[in-house]
N, C-alpha and C positions, 0 to 999 in steps of 0.2 A: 403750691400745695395748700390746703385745707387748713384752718387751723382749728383744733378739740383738744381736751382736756386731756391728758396721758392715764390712761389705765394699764394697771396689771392684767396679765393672764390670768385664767384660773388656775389650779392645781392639778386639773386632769390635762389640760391644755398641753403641759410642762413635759407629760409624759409622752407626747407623739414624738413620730420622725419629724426632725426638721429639713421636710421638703416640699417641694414644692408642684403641687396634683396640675398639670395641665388636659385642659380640654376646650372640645374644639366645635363649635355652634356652624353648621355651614346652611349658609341662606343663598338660595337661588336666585339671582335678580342679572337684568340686561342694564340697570342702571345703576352703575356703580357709583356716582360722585351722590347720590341721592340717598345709595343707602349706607353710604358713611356719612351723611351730613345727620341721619337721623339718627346714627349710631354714637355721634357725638355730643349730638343731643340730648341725649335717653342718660349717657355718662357722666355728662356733664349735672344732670338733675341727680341723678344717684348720689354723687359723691358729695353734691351739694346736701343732701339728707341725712348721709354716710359719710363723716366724711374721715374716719377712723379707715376707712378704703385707701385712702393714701397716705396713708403712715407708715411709719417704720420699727420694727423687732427691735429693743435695745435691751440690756442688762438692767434690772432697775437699783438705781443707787442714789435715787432719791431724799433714802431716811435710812437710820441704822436698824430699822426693823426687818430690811430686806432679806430672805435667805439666798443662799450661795444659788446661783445660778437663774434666780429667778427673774423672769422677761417681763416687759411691759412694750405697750404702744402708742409712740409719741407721733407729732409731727414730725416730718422730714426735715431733714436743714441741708441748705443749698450749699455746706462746705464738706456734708459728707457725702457727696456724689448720689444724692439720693433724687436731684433733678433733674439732672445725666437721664435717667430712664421715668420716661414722658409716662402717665397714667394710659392711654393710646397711642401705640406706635402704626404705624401703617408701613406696610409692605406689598410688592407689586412682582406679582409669577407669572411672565409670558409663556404662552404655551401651557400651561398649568391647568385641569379643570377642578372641580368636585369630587372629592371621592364615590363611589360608587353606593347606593343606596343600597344592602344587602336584603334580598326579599326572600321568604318563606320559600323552599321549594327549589331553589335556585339561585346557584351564588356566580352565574353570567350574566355579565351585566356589558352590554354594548356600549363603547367610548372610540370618540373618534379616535384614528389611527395616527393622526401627527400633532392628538395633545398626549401630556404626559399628566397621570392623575397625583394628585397632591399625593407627597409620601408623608407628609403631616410630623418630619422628624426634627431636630432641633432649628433650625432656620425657621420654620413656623412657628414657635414658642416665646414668648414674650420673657422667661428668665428661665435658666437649664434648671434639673430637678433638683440640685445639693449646687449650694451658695457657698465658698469657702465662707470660715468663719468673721474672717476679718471685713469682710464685705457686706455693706448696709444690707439690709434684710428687709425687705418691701412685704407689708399685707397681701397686697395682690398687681398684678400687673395687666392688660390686657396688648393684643394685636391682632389688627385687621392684617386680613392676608385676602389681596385682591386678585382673582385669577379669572380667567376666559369667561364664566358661566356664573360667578357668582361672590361671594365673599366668606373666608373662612377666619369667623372672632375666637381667636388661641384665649382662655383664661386663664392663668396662672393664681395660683390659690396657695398658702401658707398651711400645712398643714398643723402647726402650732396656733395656729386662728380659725380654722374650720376644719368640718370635717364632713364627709360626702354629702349630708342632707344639708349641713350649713350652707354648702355652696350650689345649692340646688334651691335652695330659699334668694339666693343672690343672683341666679337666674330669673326667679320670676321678677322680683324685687327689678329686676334692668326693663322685662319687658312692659311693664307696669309703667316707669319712666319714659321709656322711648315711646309708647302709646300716648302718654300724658303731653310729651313735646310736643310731638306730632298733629294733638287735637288741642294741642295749648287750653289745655283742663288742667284744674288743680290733679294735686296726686296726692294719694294718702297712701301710705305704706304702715304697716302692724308694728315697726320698730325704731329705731333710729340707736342715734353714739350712744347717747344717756343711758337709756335701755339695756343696750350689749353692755353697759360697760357694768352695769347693776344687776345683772343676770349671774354675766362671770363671778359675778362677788358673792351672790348668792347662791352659786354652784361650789365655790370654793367653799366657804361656811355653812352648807349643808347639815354637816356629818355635826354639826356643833349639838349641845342637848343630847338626850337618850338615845341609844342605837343599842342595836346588838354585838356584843365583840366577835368579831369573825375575823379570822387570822386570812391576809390578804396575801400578806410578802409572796405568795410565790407567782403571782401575777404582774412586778412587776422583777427585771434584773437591770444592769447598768449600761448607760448609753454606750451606744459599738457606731452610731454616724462618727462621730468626733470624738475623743476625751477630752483634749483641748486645745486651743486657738493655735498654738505655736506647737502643736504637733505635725510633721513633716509626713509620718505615716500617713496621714489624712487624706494627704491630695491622692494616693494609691487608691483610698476607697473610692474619693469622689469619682475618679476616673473608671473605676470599676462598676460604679452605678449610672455613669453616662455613657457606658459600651454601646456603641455605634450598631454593635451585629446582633442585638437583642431583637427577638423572634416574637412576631406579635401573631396573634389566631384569634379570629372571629369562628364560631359554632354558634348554632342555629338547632334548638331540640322544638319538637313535635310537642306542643302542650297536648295533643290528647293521649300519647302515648307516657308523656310524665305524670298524668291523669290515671291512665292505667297502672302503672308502676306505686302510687301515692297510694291507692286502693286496696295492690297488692301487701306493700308496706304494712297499713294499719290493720290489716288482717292478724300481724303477725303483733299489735299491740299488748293482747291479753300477754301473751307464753314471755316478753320482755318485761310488762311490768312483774311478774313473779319474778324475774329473775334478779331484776334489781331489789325487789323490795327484800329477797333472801339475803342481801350483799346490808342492806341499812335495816335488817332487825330488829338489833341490838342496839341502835343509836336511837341517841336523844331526839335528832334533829327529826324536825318533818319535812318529808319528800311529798313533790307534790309530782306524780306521773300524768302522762298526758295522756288527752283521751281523745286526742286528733292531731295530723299532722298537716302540714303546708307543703304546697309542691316546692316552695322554697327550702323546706328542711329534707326533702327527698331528692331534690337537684346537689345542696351543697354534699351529701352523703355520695349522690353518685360520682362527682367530682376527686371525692375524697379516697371511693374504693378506687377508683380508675387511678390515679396519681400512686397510691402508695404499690396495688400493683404492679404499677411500671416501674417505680425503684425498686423492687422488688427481682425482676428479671431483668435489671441495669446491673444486680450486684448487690444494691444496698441493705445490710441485716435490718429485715422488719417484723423480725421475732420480737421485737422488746416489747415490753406491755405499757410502756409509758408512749410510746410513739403516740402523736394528738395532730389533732388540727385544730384549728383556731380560729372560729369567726367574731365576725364585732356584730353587738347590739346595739342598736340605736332605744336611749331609754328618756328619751324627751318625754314620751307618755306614763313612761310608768315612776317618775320621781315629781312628786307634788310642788305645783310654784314653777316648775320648768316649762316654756310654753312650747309647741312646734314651731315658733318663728324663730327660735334662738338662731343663732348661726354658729358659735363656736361648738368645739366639741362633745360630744353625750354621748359618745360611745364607751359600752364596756364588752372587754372582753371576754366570750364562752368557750370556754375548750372543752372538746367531744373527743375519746380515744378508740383507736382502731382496734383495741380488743374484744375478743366476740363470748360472750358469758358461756354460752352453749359449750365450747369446747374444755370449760371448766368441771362438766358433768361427763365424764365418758358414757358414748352411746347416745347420747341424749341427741347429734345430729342426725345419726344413722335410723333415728326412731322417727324424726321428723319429717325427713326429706320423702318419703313416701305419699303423707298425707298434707305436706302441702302444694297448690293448687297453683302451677307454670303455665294453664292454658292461656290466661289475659296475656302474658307474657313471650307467648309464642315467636318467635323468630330474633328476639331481644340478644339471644344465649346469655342470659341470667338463668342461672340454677340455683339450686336450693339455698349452696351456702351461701352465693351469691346476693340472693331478694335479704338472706339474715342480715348478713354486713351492711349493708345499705340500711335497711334496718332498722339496726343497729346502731347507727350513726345517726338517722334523722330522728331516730326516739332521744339519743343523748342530746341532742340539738335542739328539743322544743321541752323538755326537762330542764335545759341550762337557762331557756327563754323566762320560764317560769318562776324559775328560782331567784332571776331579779324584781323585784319588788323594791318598794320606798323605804323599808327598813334597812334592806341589804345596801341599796343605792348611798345612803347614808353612812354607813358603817366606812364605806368603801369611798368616800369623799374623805369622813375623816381619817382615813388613813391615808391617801395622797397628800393631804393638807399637813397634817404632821410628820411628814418628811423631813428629815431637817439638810438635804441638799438636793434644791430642784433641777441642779444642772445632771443630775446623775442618776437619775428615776426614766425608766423608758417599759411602758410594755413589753413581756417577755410574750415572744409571739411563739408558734407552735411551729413543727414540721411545715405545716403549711396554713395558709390564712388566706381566709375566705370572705370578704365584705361584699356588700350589695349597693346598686345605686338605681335599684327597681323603683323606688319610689318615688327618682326624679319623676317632673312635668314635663322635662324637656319639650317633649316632640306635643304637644297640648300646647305650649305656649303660644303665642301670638304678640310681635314684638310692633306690629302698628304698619302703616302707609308707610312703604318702601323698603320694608324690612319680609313682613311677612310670618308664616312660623315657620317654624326651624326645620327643614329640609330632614337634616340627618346629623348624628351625636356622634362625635369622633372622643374617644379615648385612647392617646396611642401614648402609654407610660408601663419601664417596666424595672424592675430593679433588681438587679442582678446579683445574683447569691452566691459565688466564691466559697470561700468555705465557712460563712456566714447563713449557717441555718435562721437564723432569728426575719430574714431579709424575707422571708415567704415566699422565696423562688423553686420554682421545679429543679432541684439540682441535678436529678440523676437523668433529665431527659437531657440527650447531647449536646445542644446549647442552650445555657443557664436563659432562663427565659422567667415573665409571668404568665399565667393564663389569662385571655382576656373571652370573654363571652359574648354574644348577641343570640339575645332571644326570640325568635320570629312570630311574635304575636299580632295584636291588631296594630300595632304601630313600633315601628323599629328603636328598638331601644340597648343603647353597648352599654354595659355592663362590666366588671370586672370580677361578678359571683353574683350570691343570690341571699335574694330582699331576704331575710328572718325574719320580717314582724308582721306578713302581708295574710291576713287571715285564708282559711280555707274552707271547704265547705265540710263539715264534719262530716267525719268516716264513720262508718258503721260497724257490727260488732266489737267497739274497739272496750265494752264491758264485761267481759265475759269470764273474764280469769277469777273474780273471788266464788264465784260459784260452782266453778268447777276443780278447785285446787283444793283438796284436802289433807289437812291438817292436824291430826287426830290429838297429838301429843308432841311434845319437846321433844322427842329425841331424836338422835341424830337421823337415822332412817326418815323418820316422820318429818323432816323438815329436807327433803330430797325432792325433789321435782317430779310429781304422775305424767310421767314426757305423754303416755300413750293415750291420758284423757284431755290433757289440753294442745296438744295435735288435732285430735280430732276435732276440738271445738273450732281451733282455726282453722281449720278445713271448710266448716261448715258453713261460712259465712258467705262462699264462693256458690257453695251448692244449693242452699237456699237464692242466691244473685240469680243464678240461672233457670231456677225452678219459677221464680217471678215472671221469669221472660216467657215463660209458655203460658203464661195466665191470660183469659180474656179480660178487657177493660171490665164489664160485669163482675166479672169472679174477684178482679183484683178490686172492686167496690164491695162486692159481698165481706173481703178477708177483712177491710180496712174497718165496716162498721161493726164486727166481728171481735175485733180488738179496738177499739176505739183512737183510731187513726181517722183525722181528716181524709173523706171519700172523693172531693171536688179536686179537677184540674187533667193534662194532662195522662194519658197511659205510662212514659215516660217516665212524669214528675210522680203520681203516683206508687209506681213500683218503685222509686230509690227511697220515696217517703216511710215505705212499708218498711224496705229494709235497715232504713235507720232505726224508725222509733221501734221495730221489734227489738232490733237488740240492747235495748235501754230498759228496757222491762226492771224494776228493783229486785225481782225475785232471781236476776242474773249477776246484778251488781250488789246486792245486799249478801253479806258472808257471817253467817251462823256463827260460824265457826271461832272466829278470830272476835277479841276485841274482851272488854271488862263483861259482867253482866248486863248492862243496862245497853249492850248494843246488840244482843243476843235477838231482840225483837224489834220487829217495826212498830213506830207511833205514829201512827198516822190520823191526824187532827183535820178532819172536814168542817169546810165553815161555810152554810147557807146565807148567803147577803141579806143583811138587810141592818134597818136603822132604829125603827122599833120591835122587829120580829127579825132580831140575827140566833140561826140555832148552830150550835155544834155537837158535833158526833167523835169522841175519840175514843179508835180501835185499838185492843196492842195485836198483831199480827204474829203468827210465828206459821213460816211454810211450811208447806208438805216434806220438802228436804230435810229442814231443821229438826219437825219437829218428829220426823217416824223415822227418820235414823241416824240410829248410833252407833254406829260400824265410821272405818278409818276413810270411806272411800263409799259413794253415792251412785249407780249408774245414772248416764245423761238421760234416760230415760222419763226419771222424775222428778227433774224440771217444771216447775210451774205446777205442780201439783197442787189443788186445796189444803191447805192447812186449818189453822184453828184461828178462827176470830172471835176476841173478846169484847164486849160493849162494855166500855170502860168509867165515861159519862153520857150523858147524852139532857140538854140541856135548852132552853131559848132565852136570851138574854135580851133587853131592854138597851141598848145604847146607848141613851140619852138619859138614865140614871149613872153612866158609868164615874162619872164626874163627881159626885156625891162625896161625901166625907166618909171613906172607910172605917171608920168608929163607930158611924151610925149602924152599918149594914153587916157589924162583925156578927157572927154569932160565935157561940161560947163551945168549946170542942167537949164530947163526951170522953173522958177520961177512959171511960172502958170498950168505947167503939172502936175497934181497927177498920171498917169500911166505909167512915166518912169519905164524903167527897172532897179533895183539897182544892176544889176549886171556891169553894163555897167560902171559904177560911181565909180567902183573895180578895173578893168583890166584893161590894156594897151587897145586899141584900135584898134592896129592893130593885137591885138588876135582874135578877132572874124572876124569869114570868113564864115559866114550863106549866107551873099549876095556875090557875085563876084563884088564890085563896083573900085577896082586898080588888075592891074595886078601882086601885089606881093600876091593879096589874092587868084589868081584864083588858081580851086581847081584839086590836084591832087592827085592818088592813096599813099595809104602806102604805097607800097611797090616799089615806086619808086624813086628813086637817095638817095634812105639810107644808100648806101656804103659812096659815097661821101660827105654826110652833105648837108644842106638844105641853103640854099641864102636867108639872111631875108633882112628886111631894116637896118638893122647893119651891117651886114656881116654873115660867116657861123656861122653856131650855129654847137655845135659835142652834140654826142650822150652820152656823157659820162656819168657816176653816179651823179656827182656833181651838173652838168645843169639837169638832168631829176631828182631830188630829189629836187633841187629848184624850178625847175617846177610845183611837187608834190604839196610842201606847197603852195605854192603861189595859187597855183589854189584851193586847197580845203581849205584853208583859207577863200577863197574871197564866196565859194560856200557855206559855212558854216556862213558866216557873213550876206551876201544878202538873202538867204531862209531859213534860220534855219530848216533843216530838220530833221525828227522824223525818216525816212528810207531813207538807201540811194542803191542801186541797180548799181551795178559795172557789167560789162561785162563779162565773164572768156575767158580768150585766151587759142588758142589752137595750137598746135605745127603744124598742118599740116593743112591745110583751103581747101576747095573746092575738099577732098579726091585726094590731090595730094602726092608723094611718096616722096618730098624733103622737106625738114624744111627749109624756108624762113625765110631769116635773119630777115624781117620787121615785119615779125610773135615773132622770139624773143625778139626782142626790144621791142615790145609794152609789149608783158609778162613780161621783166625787168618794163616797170614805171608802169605797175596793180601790183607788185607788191610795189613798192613806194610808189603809192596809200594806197596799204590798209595798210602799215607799217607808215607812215602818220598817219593814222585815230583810228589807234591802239594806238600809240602814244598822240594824244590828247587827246581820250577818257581816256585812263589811267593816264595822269597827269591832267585832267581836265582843256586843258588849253578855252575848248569851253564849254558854258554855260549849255549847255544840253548834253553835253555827254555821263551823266551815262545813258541815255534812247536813245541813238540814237544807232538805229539796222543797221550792215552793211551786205548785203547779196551779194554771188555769183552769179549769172546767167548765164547757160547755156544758149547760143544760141540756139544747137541742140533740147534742148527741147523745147526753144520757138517755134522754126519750128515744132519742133514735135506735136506739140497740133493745129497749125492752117494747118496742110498739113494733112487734116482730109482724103484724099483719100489715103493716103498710111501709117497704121500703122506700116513700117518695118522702123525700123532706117536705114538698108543698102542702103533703095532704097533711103529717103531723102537726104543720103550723097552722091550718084550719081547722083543727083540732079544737072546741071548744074549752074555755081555760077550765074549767070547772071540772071537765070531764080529763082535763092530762094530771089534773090535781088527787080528783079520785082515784086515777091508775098508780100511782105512786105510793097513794097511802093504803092502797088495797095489796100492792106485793109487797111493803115492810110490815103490814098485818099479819099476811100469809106469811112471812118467813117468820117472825115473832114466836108464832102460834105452833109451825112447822120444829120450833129448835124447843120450846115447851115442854115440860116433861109432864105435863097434865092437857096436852093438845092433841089434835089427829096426829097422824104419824105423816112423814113426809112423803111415803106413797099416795098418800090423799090429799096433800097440797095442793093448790092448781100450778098448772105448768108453767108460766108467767114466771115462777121464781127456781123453774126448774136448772138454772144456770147457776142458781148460788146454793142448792140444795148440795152439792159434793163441800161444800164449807162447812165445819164445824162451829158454832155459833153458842153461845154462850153470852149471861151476862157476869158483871166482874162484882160490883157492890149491892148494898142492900137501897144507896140511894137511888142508883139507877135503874134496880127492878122495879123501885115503886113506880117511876116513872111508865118502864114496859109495862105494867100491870094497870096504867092510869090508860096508857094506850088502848092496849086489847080492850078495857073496859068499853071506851067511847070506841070504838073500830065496831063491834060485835054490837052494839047498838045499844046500851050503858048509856044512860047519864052522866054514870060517875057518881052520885050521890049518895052517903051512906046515913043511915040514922044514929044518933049518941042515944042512950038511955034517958034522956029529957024528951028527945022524940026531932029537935033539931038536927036542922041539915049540919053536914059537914061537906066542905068543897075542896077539901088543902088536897085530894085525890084528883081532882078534874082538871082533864086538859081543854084546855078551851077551843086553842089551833094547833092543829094537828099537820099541817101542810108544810111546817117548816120541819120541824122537827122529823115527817119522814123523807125533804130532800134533802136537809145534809146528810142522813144515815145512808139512804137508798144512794147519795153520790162519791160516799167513800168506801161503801160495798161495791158499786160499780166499777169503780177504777181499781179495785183489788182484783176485780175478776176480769178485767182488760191486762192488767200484769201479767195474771197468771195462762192468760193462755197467749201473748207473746214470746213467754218464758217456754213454752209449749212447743210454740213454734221452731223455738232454737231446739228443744229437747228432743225433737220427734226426728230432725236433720242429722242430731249429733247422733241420735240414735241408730240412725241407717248408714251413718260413717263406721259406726261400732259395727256393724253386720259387715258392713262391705272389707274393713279392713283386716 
């Protein structure tokens, strides 16, 4: 054996079963002495890399710092029978083939009639599942099992040293090898001893430094494999868990019909987040619901209702409300410093319960089941309360997902770690338990010349539950058995549950519930569930689905540029596209209702790119729902209706002054102004260049003298990363601090402007700080260094679609974009004139607007300060054909009035006016559905 330095386990390590996971790689080959020469090969280099592979499980008693029970992994010694059992054993099945490869569709599979297929049961297995205790304890073990047709490689894996992905990393890790022998190439592999053994240590010491206190104990209870060495009870269990007559089952589901069912599910997301969010109130803690599910959390849910059913009519009382099931997390990714190549353990466990909220509210099913929509479902025999339960289960499943994070992960190391007996700590697993091993490679890998890839994945382990609930056995079906799964996708993969972490494609209306739940008042009545308006809205998401489906490809690009939804791509792609982003709309997920004052409205902060000419517009918003009623309850009707928009600032700032010494550019606050602008009381002073009032502000194109650097009042400023990333914070620092915004609305640059055929430098550079910008905003939001940031939504904007939705006489993109620049510049500043003018209490009146702003003329418009109106009023001046110049009583010009450029100034406005009115009639869209669910029901 190998010789390496002895390490400890980690502390999470300590709390597995100590057993031992076999599985089974079967390779098709006529040449058998060839593809064990290369399989020895491949092992022989692994362990030479690895070579903690062949070590052994011991007590550590090293140093008196060790705690009770706690393991480490030495080298083997040739006097404790640890050389006895060879790292490769081979064994030889006459008559014997391959198991059968189980294919989608069909589970007959033709085998000759005078072989006998591998039963894959202990005689295949390189060491049984439970080792008495007194008996060396091997990392891992392997055996070739050579039969008629092929070779089947048994692994045996330590579940106190890995855990499903680890030894799926230890798969590819072999084929990686045996390709490397085989081409006698070097071989680089992501880890080696040192590594594992510096990971474990730093997985164990985690939780060290600040966490949050979160009380753990009840996740984990006391060891039931063994209590100890010289207990005689033991060998009963062991025996109990190598029962010969344990029942294994392979199942095969339909992914499109898990597809349908996953759709059905998130339909039902809004009416579940209210339910939970009524249950956590009153708590401190924050919940984070989800607003998509995985067919993974809709499979383990289905697993879940079908099992507890069937104990259910075995006998078993499944009244209690504590009844759970239990899957493991795989959280490699979500704890910092942990890499995906670890191999040992990183599972934690989430427990989901089979209680259903709904029936906590009487009536509240019997009000449901009407309105919601079984046809996807058709032949399933899923009914009403049936699609809830399920549910129910996969909402509590991707809630549990979420809730682990790096602080939690932390908490929850240092409470393993501070154990103070490792022998006696075991996961307390649920009624039933549910892992995944979706996201092996197996059946992808390729293990080289003479080996090949891997045929087909045998998993045939199962552990037997007696009257040991914790064992995760089906006990009430008649013999104690596990479930084992195969999912017949594009390539065969056995399973024993399902992947949790495997992304899915977000589901749609899954926003819908703060907008239609109302909440008038505290009292008890008022904090009851309106079962029969948010029914209906989950109904509607079905109705809308199908009203899509009758649309022509035309009509369904008419609705798209309509609401400002990407038009390009498939009929298909197109109509799921619509029905996603309609039900996203803010004015469906923003809730009036609920929250301090300062969440009562939307802020929404538009920002026009640029480097010398960056302008922004911020709105406070309050909609039509919010703001015209006052009643306890809203029909779905008025949805998306215009509400009241306020011009709050509206500004163009300099860039490249941002940098400057804030003392220079403070100005001095008027004691008796309440309408100053607080942005102004942020920035340098000589950043903003709205008015032309010195000649270092007058205003020129981007894309002019960018090669050279730009002449401030300091001197040149350069373009580099360092200034335009300080630039970054600084400015959205100041814009975050002054408006607190709830949305903010970014420009998108585009490599070629005005359909011209060179890529302008001014063009890239600005592309470089948008994205500083949003690597900025990214950054705050993820460290929270801004007060509201887990709620503050950053979004893209097209230009061309902006244009594309008011340049109503030509729907071809081609022709827009030959649209002379000059002239898509004056269309822009001619409808934020027109509306200006329109909301004016000394203008025409909005019947004599021109039609061009006929879209935002149902908006109530308003400006909010006196700085801002000078602003509007410098506008109309130059719009209406103004100079802008006024005389002083000496007879001298005054210029601190005049706008110079007017082009930025009205695209950020005109483009977070536009995506108000793309909200509001998505919002429309659901309103006008819900509303004819309201008729029909």
């Amino acid at each position: 054996m190998a010789d390496f330095t002895p390490f400890s386990l980690s502390s999470l390590d300590h709390t597995l079963l100590s057993v031992y996971i076999p599985q089974n790689l079967c390779f098709r080959t006529a040449d058998h002495e060839q593809c064990l020469s290369r399989l020895q090969a491949g092992i022989n280099l692994l362990m030479a890399r690895l070579p903690f592979l062949t070590g052994e499980i011991v007590p550590r008693t090293d140093h008196d710092g060790a705690k009770p029970g706690e393991l480490r992994i030495q080298p083997g010694k040739s006097s404790d029978g640890m050389m006895a059992i060879p790292m490769l054993t081979i064994k030889h099945f006459a008559g014997v083939i391959l198991p059968p490869v189980l294919v989608r569709g069909s589970d007959a599979v033709k085998t000759d009639d005078r072989a006998t297929v591998a039963s894959l049961d202990s005689q295949f297995f390189p060491l049984p599942p439970i080792l008495p205790p007194e008996q060396p304890r091997p990392v891992m073990r392997m055996q070739a099992n050579v039969v008629a047709d092929g070779v089947i490689l048994s692994m045996a894996f330590s579940h106190s040293v890995f855990d499903g992905t680890g030894t799926g990393r230890v798969h590819e890790l072999l084929a990686e090898c045996c390709r490397a022998a085989a081409t006698e190439r070097p071989v680089f592999l992501p880890t080696d001893g040192k590594e594992e053994a510096a990971l474990r240590n730093r997985l164990t010491t985690a939780g060290e430094g600040g966490h949050p206190k979160i009380d753990h104990s009840g996740e984990i209870g006391q060891s039931y494999a063994y209590e100890s060495k010289e207990s005689e009870a033991n060998t009963e269990d062991s025996k109990q868990l190598l029962a010969a007559d344990l029942l294994m089952r392979a199942f095969i589901f339909s992914p499109e019909r898990l597809e349908r069912l996953r759709k059905a599910c998130s339909v039902l997301l809004p009416l579940l987040t209210h339910l939970y969010n009524q249950k956590v109130e009153d708590s401190t803690t924050r919940t984070k619901w989800p607003t998509f599910l995985s067919s993974n959390d809709v499979l383990t849910a289905v697993l879940g209702v079908c099992v507890e059913r069937t104990r259910g009519k075995g006998g078993v009382d499944v009244s209690s409300p504590t009844r759970n099931l239990t899957f493991a997390v795989n959280f490699r990714r979500r704890l910092a410093g942990l890499p995906d190549h670890y191999l040992g353990n990183a599972v934690m466990p989430s427990r989901v319960y089979f209680r259903l909220p709904v029936d906590e509210q009487p009536g509240l099913l019997d009000s449901l089941e009407n309105s919601i929509d079984l046809h996807p479902l058709q032949g399933s025999g899923i009914d009403a309360r049936g699609l809830l339960e399920i549910a129910n289960l996969a909402f509590q499943s991707r809630a549990g997902i979420l809730a682990i994070d790096d602080a939690f992960l932390r908490s929850w190391m240092a409470f393993l770690t501070g154990q103070p007996d490792y022998g006696s700590m075991n996961l307390r697993y649920g009624v039933m338990v549910v892992t995944s091993w979706r996201d092996l490679m197996i059946n992808s890998l390729d293990f080289g010349p003479g080996l090949g890839e891997v045929e087909n994945f045998e998993f045939n382990f199962g552990v037997a539950d007696g009257t040991r609930e914790q064992a995760g056995v089906l006990e009430e079906i008649r013999r104690p058995r596990l479930m084992f799964i195969e999912l017949g996708l594009e390539s065969p993969t056995h399973f024993n549950s399902i992947r949790t972490s495997i992304p899915s494609p977000q589901t749609s209306f899954h926003q819908l519930t703060k907008s239609h739940i109302q909440e008038p008042n505290k009292s008890e009545d008022s904090m009851r569930f309106t079962s029969s308006t948010l029914s209906k809205v989950a109904a509607a998401t079905a109705t809308l689905d199908q009203y899509l489906t009758t649309l022509k490809a035309t009509q369904l690009k008419a609705l798209a540029r309509a609401t400002g939804i990407p038009s390009s791509g498939r009929k298909d792609v197109l109509r799921k596209r619509i029905g996603e982003d309609v039900s996203m709309s803010v004015f469906l997920r923003h809730d009036p209702q609920h929250g301090d004052a300062g969440k009562k409205e939307l802020s929404v902060l538009s920002i026009d790119m640029g480097i010398q000419n960056l302008a922004v517009a911020h709105l406070v918003v309050r909609d039509g729902l919010s703001a015209s009623s006052s009643s306890s309850s809203s029909s779905s009707s008025s949805l998306g209706q215009p509400g009241s928009v306020m011009l709050n600032a509206w500004h163009r700032i300099g860039v490249q002054e941002l940098t400057r010494r804030h003392q220079q550019g403070k100005i001095s606050k008027d004691p008796e102004s309440e309408e100053e602008e607080p942005l102004q009381f942020i920035l340098p002073a000589a950043a903003f260049r709205t008015f032309s009032t010195t000649q270092t502000q007058k205003s020129t194109d981007e894309k002019s003298n960018i090669p050279k650097g730009i002449e401030t009042v300091e001197g040149k400023i350069n373009f580099d990363p360092e200034s335009l990333s300080l630039s970054a914070f600084i400015l959205l620092s100041a814009l975050l601090k002054a408006y607190k915004p709830t949305h903010i609305l970014i420009e998108r640059q585009r490599f070629r402007s005005g359909g011209q055929r060179a890529v302008l430098e001014w063009s890239l550079r600005v592309g470089v700080f948008e994205g500083m910008v949003h690597a900025v905003l990214r950054t705050m939001r993820e460290i929270e260094c801004y007060a509201d940031a887990d709620g503050l939504q950053v979004y893209g904007i097209s230009p061309a679609r902006v244009m594309q939705f008011w340049d109503n006489d030509n729907d071809s993109r081609d022709e827009t974009v030959q649209k002379n620049a000059k002239s898509v510049k004056k269309l822009k500043m001619d409808i934020i004139g027109e509306l200006l003018m329109s909301s004016s209490s000394t203008s025409r009146s909005k019947q004599e607007a021109d039609s061009r702003i006929s879209a935002l003329s149902s908006w109530g418009f308003d400006v909010n300060t006196a700085t801002t109106q000078k602003v509007v009023d410098a506008y109309l001046a130059r719009w209406n054909g103004s100079n802008g110049k006024k005389r002083t009583k000496d007879g001298s010009d005054k210029n601190q009035d005049r706008i110079e450029k007017m082009d930025d100034l009205a695209d950020c406005l005109l483009q977070g006016l536009t995506w108000l009115e793309w909200q509001a009639r998505r919002a429309r869209v659901i309103g006008d559905f819900t509303s004819s669910i309201s008729r029909r029901v």
